[in-house]
Structure formats: C-alpha cells, structure tokens
C-alpha positions in Angstrom: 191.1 13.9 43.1 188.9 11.5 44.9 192.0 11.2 47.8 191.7 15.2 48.3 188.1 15.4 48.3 188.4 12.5 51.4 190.8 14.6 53.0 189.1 17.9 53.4 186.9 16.8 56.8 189.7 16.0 58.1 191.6 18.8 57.6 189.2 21.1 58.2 189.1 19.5 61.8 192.9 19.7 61.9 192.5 23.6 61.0 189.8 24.3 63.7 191.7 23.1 66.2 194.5 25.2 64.8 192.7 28.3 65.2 191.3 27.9 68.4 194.4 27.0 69.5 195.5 30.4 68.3 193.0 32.2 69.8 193.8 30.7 73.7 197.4 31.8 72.5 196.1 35.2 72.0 194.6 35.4 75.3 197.6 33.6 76.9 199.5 37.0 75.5 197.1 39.6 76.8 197.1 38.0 80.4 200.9 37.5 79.9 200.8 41.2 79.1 198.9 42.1 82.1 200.8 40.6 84.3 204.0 41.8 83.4 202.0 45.3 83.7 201.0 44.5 87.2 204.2 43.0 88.2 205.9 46.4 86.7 203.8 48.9 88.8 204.0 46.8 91.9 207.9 47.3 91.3 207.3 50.7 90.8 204.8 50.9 93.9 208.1 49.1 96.2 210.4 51.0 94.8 208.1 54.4 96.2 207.5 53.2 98.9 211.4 52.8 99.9 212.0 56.0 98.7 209.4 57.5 100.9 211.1 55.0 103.9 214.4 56.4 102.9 213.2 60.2 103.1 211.6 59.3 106.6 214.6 58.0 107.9 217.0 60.5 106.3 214.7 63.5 108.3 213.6 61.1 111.4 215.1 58.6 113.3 213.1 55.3 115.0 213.2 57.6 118.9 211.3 60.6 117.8 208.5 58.4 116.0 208.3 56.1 119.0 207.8 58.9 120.7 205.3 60.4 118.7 203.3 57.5 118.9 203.7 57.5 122.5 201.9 61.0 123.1 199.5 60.3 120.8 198.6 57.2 122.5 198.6 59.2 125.5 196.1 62.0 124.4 193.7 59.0 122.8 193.8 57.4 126.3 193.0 60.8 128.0 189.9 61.8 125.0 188.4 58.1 125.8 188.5 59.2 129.6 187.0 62.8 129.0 184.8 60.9 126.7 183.2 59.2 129.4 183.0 61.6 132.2 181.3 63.5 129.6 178.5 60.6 128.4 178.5 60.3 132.4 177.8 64.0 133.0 175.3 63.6 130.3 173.5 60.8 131.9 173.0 62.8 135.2 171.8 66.0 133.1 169.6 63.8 131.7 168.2 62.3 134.7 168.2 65.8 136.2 165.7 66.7 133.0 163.5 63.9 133.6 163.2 64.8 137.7 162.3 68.3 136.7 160.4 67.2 133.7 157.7 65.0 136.5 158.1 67.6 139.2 156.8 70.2 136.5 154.0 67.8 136.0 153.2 67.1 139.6 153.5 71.0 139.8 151.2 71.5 137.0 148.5 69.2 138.5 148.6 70.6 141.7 148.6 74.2 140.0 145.2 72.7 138.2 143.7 71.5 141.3 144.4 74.8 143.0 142.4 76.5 140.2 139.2 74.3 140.3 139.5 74.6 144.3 139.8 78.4 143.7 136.7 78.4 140.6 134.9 76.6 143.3 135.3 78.4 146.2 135.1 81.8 144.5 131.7 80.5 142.9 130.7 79.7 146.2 131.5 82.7 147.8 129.3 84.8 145.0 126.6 82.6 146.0 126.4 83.8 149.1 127.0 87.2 148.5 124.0 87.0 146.1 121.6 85.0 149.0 121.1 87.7 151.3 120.9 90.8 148.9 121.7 93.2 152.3 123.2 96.7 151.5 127.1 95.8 152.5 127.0 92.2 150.4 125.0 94.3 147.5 128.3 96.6 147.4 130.8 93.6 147.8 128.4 91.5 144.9 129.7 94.5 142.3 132.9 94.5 143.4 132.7 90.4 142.4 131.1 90.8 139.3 133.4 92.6 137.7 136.0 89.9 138.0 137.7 91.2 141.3 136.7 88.3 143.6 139.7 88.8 145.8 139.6 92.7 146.2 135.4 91.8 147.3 136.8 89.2 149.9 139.5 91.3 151.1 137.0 94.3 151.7 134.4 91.8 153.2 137.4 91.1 155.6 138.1 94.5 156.3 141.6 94.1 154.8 144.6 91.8 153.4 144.4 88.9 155.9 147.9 87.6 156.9 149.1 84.4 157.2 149.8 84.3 160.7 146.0 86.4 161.6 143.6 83.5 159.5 143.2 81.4 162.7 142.3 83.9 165.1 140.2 85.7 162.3 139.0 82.2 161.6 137.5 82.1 165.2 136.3 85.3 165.4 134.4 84.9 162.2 132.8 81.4 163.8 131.8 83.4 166.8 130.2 85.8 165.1 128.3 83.6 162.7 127.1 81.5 165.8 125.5 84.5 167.1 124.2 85.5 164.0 123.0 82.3 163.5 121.4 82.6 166.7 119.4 85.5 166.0 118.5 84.3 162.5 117.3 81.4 164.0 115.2 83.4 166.8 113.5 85.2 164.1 112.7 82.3 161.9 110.5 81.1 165.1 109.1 84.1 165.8 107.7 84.7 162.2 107.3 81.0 160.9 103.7 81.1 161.9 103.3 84.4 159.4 105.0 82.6 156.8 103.3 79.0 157.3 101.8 78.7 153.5 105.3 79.8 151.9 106.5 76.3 153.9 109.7 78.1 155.7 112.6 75.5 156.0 116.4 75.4 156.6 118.3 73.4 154.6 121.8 71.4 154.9 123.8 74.9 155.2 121.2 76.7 157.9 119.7 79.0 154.9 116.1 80.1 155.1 114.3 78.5 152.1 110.5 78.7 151.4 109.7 75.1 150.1 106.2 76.4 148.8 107.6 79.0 146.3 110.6 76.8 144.8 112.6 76.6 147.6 113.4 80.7 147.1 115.7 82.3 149.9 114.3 85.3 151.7 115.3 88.0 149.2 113.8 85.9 146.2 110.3 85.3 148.4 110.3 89.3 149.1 110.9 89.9 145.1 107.9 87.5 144.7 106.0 89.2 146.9 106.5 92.6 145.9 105.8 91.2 142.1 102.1 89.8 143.1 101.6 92.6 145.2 102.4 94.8 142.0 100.4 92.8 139.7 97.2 93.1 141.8 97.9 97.2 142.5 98.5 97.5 138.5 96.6 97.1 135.6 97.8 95.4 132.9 97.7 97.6 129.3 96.3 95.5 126.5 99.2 94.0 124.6 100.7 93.3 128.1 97.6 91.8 128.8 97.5 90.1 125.1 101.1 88.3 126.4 100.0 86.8 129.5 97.2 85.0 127.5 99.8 83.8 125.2 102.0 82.8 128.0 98.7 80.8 129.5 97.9 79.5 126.3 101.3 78.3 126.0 102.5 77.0 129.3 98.8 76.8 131.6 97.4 75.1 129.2 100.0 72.2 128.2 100.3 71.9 132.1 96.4 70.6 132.6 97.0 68.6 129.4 99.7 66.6 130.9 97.8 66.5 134.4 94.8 65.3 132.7 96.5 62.6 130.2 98.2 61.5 133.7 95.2 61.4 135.5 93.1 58.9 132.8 96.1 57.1 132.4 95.8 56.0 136.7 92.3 55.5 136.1 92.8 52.9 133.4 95.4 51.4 135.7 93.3 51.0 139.0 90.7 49.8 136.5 93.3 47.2 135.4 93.8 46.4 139.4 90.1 46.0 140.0 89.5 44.1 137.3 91.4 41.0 138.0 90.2 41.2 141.8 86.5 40.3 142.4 84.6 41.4 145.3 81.8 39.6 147.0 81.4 38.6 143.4 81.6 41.7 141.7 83.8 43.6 139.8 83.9 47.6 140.1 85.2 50.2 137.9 85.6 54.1 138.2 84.8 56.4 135.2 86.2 60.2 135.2 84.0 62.4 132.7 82.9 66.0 133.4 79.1 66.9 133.7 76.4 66.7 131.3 76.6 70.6 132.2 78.6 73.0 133.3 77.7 75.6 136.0 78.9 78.8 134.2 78.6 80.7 137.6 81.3 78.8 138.5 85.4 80.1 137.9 86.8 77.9 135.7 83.6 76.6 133.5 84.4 78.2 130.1 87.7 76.4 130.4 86.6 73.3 131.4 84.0 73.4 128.5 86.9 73.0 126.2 88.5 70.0 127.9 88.8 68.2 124.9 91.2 71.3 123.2 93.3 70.9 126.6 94.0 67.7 126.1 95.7 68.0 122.6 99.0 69.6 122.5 98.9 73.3 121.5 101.0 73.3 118.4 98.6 70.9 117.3 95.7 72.8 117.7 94.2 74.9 115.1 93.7 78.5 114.1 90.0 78.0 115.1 90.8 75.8 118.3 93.5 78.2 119.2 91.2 81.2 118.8 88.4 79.2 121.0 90.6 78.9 123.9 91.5 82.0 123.9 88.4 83.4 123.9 87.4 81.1 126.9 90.9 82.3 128.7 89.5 85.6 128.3 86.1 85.0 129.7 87.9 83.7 132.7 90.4 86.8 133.0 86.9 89.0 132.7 85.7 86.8 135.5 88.3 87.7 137.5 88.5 91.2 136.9 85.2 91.8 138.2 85.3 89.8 141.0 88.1 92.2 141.8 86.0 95.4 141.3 83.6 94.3 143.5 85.8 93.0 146.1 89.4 94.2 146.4 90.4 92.2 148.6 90.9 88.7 146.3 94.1 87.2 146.0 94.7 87.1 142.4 96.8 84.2 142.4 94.4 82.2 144.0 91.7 82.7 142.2 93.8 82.0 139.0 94.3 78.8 140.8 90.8 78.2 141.5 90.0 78.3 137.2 93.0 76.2 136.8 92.1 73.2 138.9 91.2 71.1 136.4 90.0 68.3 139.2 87.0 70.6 139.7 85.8 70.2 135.6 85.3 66.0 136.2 83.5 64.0 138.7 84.0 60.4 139.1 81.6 57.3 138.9 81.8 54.2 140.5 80.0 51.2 138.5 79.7 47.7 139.4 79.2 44.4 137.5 78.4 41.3 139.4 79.5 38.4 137.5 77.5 37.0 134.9 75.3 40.6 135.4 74.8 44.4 133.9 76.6 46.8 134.5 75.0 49.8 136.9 76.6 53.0 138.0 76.4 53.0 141.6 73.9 55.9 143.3 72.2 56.4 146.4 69.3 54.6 145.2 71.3 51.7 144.6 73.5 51.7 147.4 70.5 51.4 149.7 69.1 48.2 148.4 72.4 46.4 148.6 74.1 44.3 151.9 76.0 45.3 154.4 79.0 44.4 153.0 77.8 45.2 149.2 77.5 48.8 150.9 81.3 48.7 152.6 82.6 47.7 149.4 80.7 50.3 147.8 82.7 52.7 150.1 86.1 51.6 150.2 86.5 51.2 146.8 86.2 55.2 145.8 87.6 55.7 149.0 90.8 53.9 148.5 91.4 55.1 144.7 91.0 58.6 145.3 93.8 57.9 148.3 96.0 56.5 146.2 95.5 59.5 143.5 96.5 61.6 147.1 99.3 59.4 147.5 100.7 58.8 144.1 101.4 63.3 144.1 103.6 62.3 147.1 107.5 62.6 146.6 109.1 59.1 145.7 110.2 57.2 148.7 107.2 58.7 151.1 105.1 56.4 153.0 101.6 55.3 151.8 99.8 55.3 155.1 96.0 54.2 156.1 94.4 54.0 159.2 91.2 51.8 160.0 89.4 50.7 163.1 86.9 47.9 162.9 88.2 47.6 159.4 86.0 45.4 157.4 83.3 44.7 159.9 80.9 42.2 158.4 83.1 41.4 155.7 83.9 37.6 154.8 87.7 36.6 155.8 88.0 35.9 151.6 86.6 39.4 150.5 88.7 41.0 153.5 92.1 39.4 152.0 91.2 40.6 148.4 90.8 44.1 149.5 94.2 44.0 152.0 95.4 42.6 148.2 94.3 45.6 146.9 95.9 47.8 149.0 99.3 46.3 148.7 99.0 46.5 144.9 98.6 50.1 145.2 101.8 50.4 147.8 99.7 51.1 150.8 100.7 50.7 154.3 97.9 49.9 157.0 97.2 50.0 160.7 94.1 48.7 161.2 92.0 46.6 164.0 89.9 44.6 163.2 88.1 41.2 164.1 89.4 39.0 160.8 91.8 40.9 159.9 95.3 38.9 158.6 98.1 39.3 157.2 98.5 35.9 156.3 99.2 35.6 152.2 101.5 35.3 149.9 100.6 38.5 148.0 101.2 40.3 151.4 105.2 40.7 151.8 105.7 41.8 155.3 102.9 42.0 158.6 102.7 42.1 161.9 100.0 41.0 164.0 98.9 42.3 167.7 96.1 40.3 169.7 94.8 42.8 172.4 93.0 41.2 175.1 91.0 43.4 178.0 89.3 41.6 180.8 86.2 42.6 182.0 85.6 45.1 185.2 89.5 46.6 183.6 89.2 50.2 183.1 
C-alpha cells in the first residue's frame, strides 16, 4: 500500500505528459488534414488549369495569340501617343484660358477707367451747362438731366460728331471760345468798376466768380440780386416774418457768439504777450467790455444789451432767455422797418449788417502797471502827464493789437505788414528791441526807418538793414 501511494506523483507526471502528448498529436492530424486538403485542391486547381490550356490550344494555336498580342500592343502604343497629344492639346487650351482669362481683366480695368473718365467728364460737362444758365445751355441742361448726356452733347454739337471731323471741330470750337473769351473778357473790364463790392474775379478755368458773395458765377450773383431786391420790394407776412427771427436766433446769433468767444480768447493771448514783456518798466494790458450804457438811438443796442445771452449757446438758453432775445431781435427788425418808411432808399442788408457788428457793442481799454505800482486805465488825462516815450508806448501798444486783430481775419499764409518812419523816436535802444520783440511774436513784418532801429537779436529770425546817407547841398 505504502509502495502505490509513493507511486502516484509520479505517475501522474507520467500521465500528463501522456496527454499532452495527445493533444500535439491531435493537432499534428488537423494540420496533416489540412494539408492534404490544400495539396488536393491545388491538384485540382493544376489539373483546371491544363484543361483550360488544352481547350486553348485545341481552338488556337501559338501564331494567332502572338498575333493578338501584337495588335494589342500596337493599339496601347498608339492610345499612350493620342494620350499625350491630348494632355498636350490640353496644356495649350489651358494656357489659351489663362491669356484670355488676364486680357478679360486688363479689358475689364480699362472698361472701368473708361467709365470714371466718362462719370467725370459727363459731370463736368453738366457743370458747365448749369454755370451760364443762357436759354440754349437751359434747353441742353434738361436734355442732361434726364440721364441723356450724350443726346445733350450731340445737340450742343449740332449733330453726331465723326471720327474723322473731331479735330477740325476741335479747332473750330478753340476759335470760337477764344473769341468768346475775348469778348467776355472785354465786358468784365468794362463793368468791373459797377461790380467792385461783389469782388469780380476769374478763376483757374477763366470763369467770372464774385469773391464777395461766395465766389457765385454770374447767374448765381443775378439770382442773389434779384432775391435782395425782392426782399426789400416785399413785405414779409407774419409767420414768414416769425421764421426769419428763428433763422436769426438760430444761426445770427451763434455766429456773434463764436466771434465774440474768439475775440476774448486773442485778448487774453496778447495779454499773455504783454505780460512777459516790460516796457520802459511797465507792463500794459487791454480790457474789452461794453459801456456802462448803451446808446438806444443807435442800430444794434437792444442786442448788444443782451451780450451775455449771445455768448451762451442757444440750445442752452432758456425759455425766458430765448423769449428775451427775441424780443430784442424784434426791436431791431422794428428799427429797421421804419428806417425804411421814412427813407426808401436803405439797403436792407446793410443795415442788418450794421445791428450785427458786434465790434460796435465793446470798446477797449488800455491799463498800465509800472512795476512795483497800481494799476491805472490809461485816459487823456493820464497820457498828458507821462514822457515822451511813456506817451509812444501808450500809442503803439493799442495801435499794434488792434492790427494784429486786422491781421489775424487775414487768410492763412498772407503777409503781416507794418510800415513806420521815425519809428520809435525817443525811445531807448532796450525798449525799442522789446517792442520789434513784440511784433515778431504777433507774426509782423516791418519796414521801418528809424535812428536805433536793429534787427540785431536772437528773438528776431531774419533782417535786413539799409544805412542811407545824404550829403548836404544833395537835392
């Protein structure tokens, strides 16, 4: 008993080996198996395969597949040929396409071009259909403005102008426009001296334009014309009249506002000048304020007593204000009125002009501070006990601010021009170069004679000097 029980390990080994050695015989079968079944159908594959050699050969013989293979060699060589003529032709289609495709472009830029030229040219020529309003370019201007530029060109032409005609037509038209060029430019001298105030000019194409009345063209100066000429013959009706108030209110009065902030805003900046340039040991300084009291004889005093409501911009202004300056518009307008019953005669527009001038509602003051003094607002009185020079200073320095207020209404670019002789007589050579510093701080240009007069400083950028010398007994 005790031998078997020491024998089962070991023959249980012995039968796991047996089994697995069963089991790799079992699989040895089934790939035995599969072989053979591979093997068989390869056999059976061969053996179709001669069959199917054998049937070929039985209906065909080596010759006719030869040649078979021949042609068809033959066509594939010709299809690779056709082939590439065909990607060849291709190629030059496509380079044909992209040749039309940037000569459609180039076409389509010019074709653009043409059309602004054209815009531009048939805006042009409406503009000077519409800037002498005669009764033939009246005729041709509705023609245009229905869209039919060409048929208004063609009739101003007196027909379809050919090719082959535009040059002579061309120099028959220059000839004709010299002459009547000619005699617009005779009649602009004979009548410029009528039309003086209206400033009559020609400008960069030989058009008439008045300068004075926004640079209008004759036909626009003769509708202005006939439009004050009707507003003095007729009266105004009371709403129309209650409109041209609102149109001062609106647009008069925001126009002395900004002249007026303008004008205080200069005065605090020659102030500025003056301050930081001592004279003779003094400094000056102008003041702008109106009058203690108006004169209400005068046109333009019931505005000017409202100054203050000018200077505030009118949607700021109150029911109340509003309804103030109004009432001192109408005043004015009253003014007017009967100034025109008595005398027909007034021009309208310039008496507007005259209640408008919001210059004639301020005076100025000069005052002077001597250094380490009080200041004193210079009068006759006080002029006359002051020296010489205390007296010339006096006198240039109102006289060169309210130049450069002249001046600074000038168009930009235009020259700043004084002229002295015996400038600064009596005057030391120091105060003389503070007041030549002066003047170039304001922009000025000078000519001036004078004993001590220099140009000789650093504040000065450019000056020329001339020394004059006359002998005695020289006429």
């Amino acid at each position: 008993m005790k031998n078997q029980l020491t024998a089962i390990p070991s023959n249980w080994e012995e039968y796991q080996k047996v089994r697995d050695a069963l089991e790799k015989a079992r699989s040895n079968a089934a790939k035995v198996a599969d072989l053979n079944d591979y093997a068989r159908n390869q056999a059976l594959q061969a053996q179709a395969e001669e069959n199917e050699l054998q049937r070929i050969a039985e209906i065909s013989n080596v010759e006719e597949l030869s040649e078979r293979l021949r042609v068809l060699h033959e066509q594939s060589e010709k299809l690779l040929t056709e082939i590439d003529e065909v990607k060849a032709r291709h190629i030059r289609a496509d380079e044909r396409s992209q040749n039309l495709a940037n000569l459609l472009l180039e076409s389509e830029i010019q074709l653009t071009r043409a059309r602004a030229e054209r815009t531009k040219k048939q805006g042009h020529f409406t503009t000077q259909l519409t800037a002498y309003p005669v009764e033939q370019l009246v005729q041709l201007q509705q023609v245009a403005s229905s869209g039919n530029i060409l048929n208004a060109a063609q009739k101003l032409l007196e027909g379809v102008l050919l090719e082959n005609d535009i040059a002579v037509q061309k120099e028959q038209l220059e000839d004709k426009q010299r002459v009547a060029y000619n005699h617009l430019l005779q009649s602009f001298n004979q009548e410029q001296h009528l039309l003086h105030e209206y400033g009559p000019s020609l400008d960069d194409q030989d058009r008439v334009l008045f300068l004075y009345e926004n640079k209008s063209n004759p036909a626009e100066l003769l509708q202005i014309l006939s439009d004050r000429i009707e507003m003095q013959k007729t009266l105004l009706d009371q709403k129309e009249r209650q409109l041209f108030e609102d149109f001062l209110l609106q647009e008069i009065a925001e126009a002395i506002r900004t002249h007026i902030l303008e004008a205080e805003e200069w005065i605090q900046h020659i102030n500025g000048v003056l301050r930081s340039l001592p004279m003779i040991g003094e400094h000056y300084e102008l003041t702008w304020k109106p009058p203690v009291e108006y004169d209400m004889t005068k046109l333009g005093s019931h505005l000017a007593r409202h100054y203050k409501l000018l200077r505030k911009p009118s949607q700021t202004l109150t029911a109340e204000e509003t309804e103030t300056l109004m009432g001192a518009f109408r005043q004015e307008i009253d003014t007017v009125r009967q100034k025109q019953e008595e005398d027909p005669g007034i021009n309208f527009m310039e008496v507007l002009e005259q209640i408008f001038d919001y210059r004639e509602w301020f005076h100025f003051d000069v005052w002077v501070t001597p250094i380490g003094g009080q200041r004193q607002r210079l009068t006759d009185r006080l002029a006359g006990t002051r020296s010489g020079a205390e007296q010339l200073f006096a006198l240039y320095v109102p006289l060169f601010a309210a130049l450069a207020a002249l001046y600074k209404s000038a168009a930009p670019g235009a020259p700043r021009l004084l002229a002295l002789d015996e400038a600064f007589d009596k005057v030391s050579v120091a105060n003389t170069q503070r007041i030549m510093e002066f003047l170039v701080s304001q922009d000025f240009q000078w000519i001036m004679t004078g004993p001590q007069i220099s140009g000789n400083s650093e504040k000065i950028p450019a000056s020329a000097r001339y020394l004059m010398i006359h002998e005695k007994g020289s006429p």
